[in-house]
C-alpha positions, 0 to 999 in steps of 0.5 A: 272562629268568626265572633260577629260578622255583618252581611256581605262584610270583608273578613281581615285575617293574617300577614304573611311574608312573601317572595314572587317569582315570574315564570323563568324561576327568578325572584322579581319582589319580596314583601308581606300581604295580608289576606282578606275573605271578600263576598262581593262581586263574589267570594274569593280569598284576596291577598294584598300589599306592598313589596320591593323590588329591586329592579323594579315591578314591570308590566311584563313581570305580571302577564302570566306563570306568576308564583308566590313563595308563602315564605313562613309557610314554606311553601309556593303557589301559583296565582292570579294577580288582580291589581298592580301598580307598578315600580320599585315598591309596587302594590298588588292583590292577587288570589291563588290560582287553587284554593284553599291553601291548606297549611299544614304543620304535620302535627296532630290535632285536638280540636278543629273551629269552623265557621259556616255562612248562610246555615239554616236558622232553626239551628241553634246551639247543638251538642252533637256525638257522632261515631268518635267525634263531638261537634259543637255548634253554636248560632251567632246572629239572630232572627233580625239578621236572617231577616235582612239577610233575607231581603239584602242577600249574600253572605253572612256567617251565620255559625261557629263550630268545634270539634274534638274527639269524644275521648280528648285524644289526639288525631291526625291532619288525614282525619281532619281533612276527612272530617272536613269532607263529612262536614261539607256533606252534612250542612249542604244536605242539610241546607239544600245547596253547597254549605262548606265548612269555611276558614277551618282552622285545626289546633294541637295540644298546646292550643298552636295552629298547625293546620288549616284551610284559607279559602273555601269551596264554593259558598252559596248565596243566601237562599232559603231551600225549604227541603227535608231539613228546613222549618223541621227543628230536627235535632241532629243528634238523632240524624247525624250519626246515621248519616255519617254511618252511610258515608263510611259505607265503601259502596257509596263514599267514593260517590257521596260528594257527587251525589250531594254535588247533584242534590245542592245542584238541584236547589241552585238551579236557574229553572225547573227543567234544569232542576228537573234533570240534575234530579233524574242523573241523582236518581240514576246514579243513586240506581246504578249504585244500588241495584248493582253494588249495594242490594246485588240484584242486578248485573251491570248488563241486567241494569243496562237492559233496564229503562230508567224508570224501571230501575229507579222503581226497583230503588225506592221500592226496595227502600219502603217508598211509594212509587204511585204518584203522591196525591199531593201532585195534582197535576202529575197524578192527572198526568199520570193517570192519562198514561198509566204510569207510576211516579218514578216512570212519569219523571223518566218520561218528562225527562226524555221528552225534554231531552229527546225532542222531536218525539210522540206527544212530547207537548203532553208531558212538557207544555204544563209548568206546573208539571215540570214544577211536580216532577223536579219535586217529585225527584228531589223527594226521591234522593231526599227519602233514599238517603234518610232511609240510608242513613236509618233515620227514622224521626220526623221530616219536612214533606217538600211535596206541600208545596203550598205557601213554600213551606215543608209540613213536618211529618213522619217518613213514609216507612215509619207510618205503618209501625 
């Protein structure tokens, strides 16, 4: 685990002893390289050094079908060299062509360390029991860092984490790695875009590394949400193991990382029209699964038959959320007034205005910015409050709906109002 770390700094890990091959098979260097996790001009996991090469290191060794050999880990991958100086004793930095490079010892394992970047500083220190698994989470900056990090953007390993089982047994490398997908679902629920559990490194009962990831997926520059999660102070214990009920669900697993994929998308987007979109093909998605796998209220031919907005009334109906038009969106309940249409109706009709020009009175729907600002919010809200309800959560939240001053009012879900 990473003790200390400042913004956008490069992170020294191991040396490793390496061979390089050209496309033809044939040992072309040998050396050792040192990785390094660079954040700027982006992440990207770098390794360097120098070799040998007995006859010498040529301009036509290095255009293309490079592979290098990771001899103490036995194993050979291809890469991308990024910087060469040439001759007999040549220096090169390269990546791998697919990360992470996942170094496996075919051991069990007692206990897993994680770092995170850029997780949301309400989190502090968290002791955390979900199913058969405690995770530990532990802040290692401080307000002074968010706020530079704020102003400065970028990169910056915010947590440390630790995971064992419950009961101290041992488990396997198919868990971890299971485990790890959990995780990344988790923090990037949690923080609004994609949070990965990052140079994850998982150890055997003599406390020896036998399994880990180098490299990463993609991390997300510092960027404050304001979703579900932020300014709320939820404690996780009360969330997490919900949530991790709901992504063992099988109707849902092999679609959860898509789900999350659309939702991170949303809070990264460039625009609110392009927010606006990747909401309603969530909210789609979201539909089809449950009307059709889930609640089995509907065939998929009775589905198809369906608009969008009709099944996506059906959804959050079924799951005790309003499908009139929350007050809050003055400009969408105007809007909606004037055409007789409920919350999940008005958001399908935005988006094929926007999508399906020319059409009847397209510039109603599209021309007010503040409409299309509403309306993603209003469809974030709607995959916000689907998996909550999903994850039988029912404790306090941030309402992305006060928008005012950017900042979510902490209240309780729409379900737990009338009990």
């Amino acid at each position: 685990m990473i003790e200390q770390h400042s913004i956008n700094s490069d992170i020294k890990l191991n040396s490793y002893k390496v061979k390089f091959y050209d496309k033809k098979g044939s040992s072309i260097a040998t050396g050792e390289v040192t990785s390094t996790q660079k954040f700027h001009p982006k992440p990207s996991l770098v390794f360097s050094g120098e070799l040998e090469s007995k006859e010498g290191f040529h301009s036509s060794n290095f255009r293309d079908g490079i592979k290098c050999e990771f001899i103490d880990l036995n194993q050979t991958v291809d890469i991308l060299l990024t910087k060469v100086k040439v001759g007999k004793s040549p220096i090169v930095s390269f990546i791998i062509s697919k990360a992470p490079l996942i170094i496996d010892k075919n051991k069990n394992l007692k206990t897993i360390n994680f770092n995170l970047i850029n997780f949301n500083k309400e989190v502090f220190n968290s002791n955390i029991e979900f199913h058969n698994w405690r995770l530990n989470l532990k802040q290692i900056v401080s307000n002074k860092d968010y706020e530079e990090l704020s102003e400065v953007g970028g990169f910056l390993v915010t947590h440390v984490g630790k995971i064992t089982k419950i009961d101290n047994t041992d488990f396997t490398v198919q868990e971890a790695e299971s485990l790890s997908n959990f995780l990344y679902i988790l923090f990037s629920f949690c923080k609004g875009v994609s949070t990965p559990p990052f140079l994850i490194e998982g150890f055997d009962s003599k406390g020896e590394l036998s399994w880990t990831e180098l490299g990463s997926r993609n991390l997300h520059f510092w960027k404050e949400c304001n979703n579900w999660f932020t300014h709320s102070r939820i404690d996780l214990n009360n969330f997490v193991n919900g949530f991790y009920n709901f992504y063992q669900d099988k109707t849902y697993k092999n679609f959860f990382n898509e789900i999350i994929y659309w939702y991170t998308t949303i809070y990264g987007a460039l625009n609110n029209y392009t927010a606006l979109l990747i909401a309603h093909t969530a909210l789609e998605l979201i539909s089809w699964i449950f009307l059709t796998k889930d609640f089995k209220v509907l065939s998929i031919d009775g589905y198809h038959k369906l608009s969008a907005g009709d099944s996506l009334s059906l959804t959050i109906g079924y799951n005790k959320i309003q499908s009139v038009v929350p007050q809050r969106l003055k400009n969408l309940v105007k809007l909606g007034n004037a055409n007789n249409l409920n919350g999940p109706m008005l958001l399908s009709t935005i988006r094929n205005k926007i999508v399906h020009p020319p059409s009847k009175r397209r510039d109603d729907f599209t021309e007010n910015g503040m409409s299309i600002f509403e309306a993603k919010i209003l469809g974030t809200w709607y995959i916000e409050l689907f998996i909550l309800s999903k994850s039988n959560y029912n404790g306090k939240y941030s309402n992305i709906l006060n928008y005012s001053g950017w900042k979510g009012e902490i209240e309780v879900l729409p379900w737990m109002k009338d009990t």
